[in-house]
C-alpha positions as CSV (number, residue, x, y, z in Angstrom):
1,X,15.3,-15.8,-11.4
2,X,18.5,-13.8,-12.0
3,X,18.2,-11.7,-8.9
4,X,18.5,-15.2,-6.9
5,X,20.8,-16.2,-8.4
6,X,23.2,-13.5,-8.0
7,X,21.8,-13.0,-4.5
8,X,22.9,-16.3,-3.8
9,X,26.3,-15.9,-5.2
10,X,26.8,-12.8,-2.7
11,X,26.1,-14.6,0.3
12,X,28.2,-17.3,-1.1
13,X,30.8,-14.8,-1.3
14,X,30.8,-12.9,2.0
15,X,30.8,-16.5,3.5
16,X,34.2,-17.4,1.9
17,X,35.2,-14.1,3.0
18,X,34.4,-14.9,6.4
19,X,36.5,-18.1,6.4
20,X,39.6,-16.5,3.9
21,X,42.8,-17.9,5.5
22,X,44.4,-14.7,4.3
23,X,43.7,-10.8,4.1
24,X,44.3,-10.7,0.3
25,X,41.9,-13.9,0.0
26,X,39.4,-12.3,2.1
27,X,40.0,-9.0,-0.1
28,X,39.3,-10.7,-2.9
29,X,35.9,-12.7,-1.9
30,X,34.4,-9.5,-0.5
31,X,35.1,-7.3,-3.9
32,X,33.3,-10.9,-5.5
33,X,30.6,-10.1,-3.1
34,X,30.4,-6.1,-4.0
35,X,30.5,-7.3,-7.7
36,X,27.5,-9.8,-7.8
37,X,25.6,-7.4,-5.3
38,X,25.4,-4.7,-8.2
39,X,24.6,-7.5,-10.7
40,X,21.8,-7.8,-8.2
41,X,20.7,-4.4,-7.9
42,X,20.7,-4.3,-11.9
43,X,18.6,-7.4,-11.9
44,X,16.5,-6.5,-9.8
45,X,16.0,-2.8,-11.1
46,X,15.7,-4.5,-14.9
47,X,12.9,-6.6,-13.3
48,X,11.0,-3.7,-11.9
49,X,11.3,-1.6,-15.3
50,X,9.2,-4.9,-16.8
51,X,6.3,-4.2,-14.8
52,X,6.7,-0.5,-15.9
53,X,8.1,0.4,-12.3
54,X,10.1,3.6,-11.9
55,X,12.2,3.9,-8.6
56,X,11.9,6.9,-6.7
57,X,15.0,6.5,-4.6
58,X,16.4,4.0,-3.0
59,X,14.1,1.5,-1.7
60,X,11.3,3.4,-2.9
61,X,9.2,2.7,-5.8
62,X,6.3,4.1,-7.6
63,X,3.3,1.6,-8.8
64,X,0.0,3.5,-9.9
65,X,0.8,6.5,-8.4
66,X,1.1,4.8,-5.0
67,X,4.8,4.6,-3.3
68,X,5.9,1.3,-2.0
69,X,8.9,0.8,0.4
70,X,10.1,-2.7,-1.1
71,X,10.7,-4.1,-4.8
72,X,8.4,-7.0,-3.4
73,X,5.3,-5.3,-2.6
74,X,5.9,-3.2,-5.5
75,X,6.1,-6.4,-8.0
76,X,3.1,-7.7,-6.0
77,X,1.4,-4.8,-6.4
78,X,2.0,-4.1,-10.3
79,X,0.9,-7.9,-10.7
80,X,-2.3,-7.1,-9.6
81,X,-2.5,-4.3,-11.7
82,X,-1.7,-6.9,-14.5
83,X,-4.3,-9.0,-13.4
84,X,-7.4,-6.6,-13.5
């Protein structure tokens, strides 16, 4: 639920940057948007650690011993795991 929410508040973000009336507002909504996009990342990674999930490199992740190319089918994946 965290991830949404601070993906949310990105794209929030880069659209106030989009419409800034000045350069330094624009500056400002876009180093928002870099912020909550690493909250994001950390969410998402801190997610991915609860399934017992280790990323390989970027958008690569290990589940089982099989590599996935998304944190989606990864989570679906170590759900099923869960599940048997």
């Amino acid at each position: 639920m965290e991830r949404y929410y601070w993906a949310g508040r990105k794209s929030e973000e880069i659209d106030l940057a989009r419409c800034a009336a000045s350069p330094e507002a624009r500056l400002v909504h876009q180093e928002l948007a870099a912020r909550y996009d690493a909250k994001f990342k950390s969410a998402e990674a801190d997610a991915l650690a609860a399934f017992g999930i280790s990323e390989i490199c970027a958008d690569q992740y290990l589940v089982n011993g099989r590599q996935y190319t998304t944190a989606g089918d990864a989570i679906a994946e170590a759900k099923r795991g869960l599940a048997q």
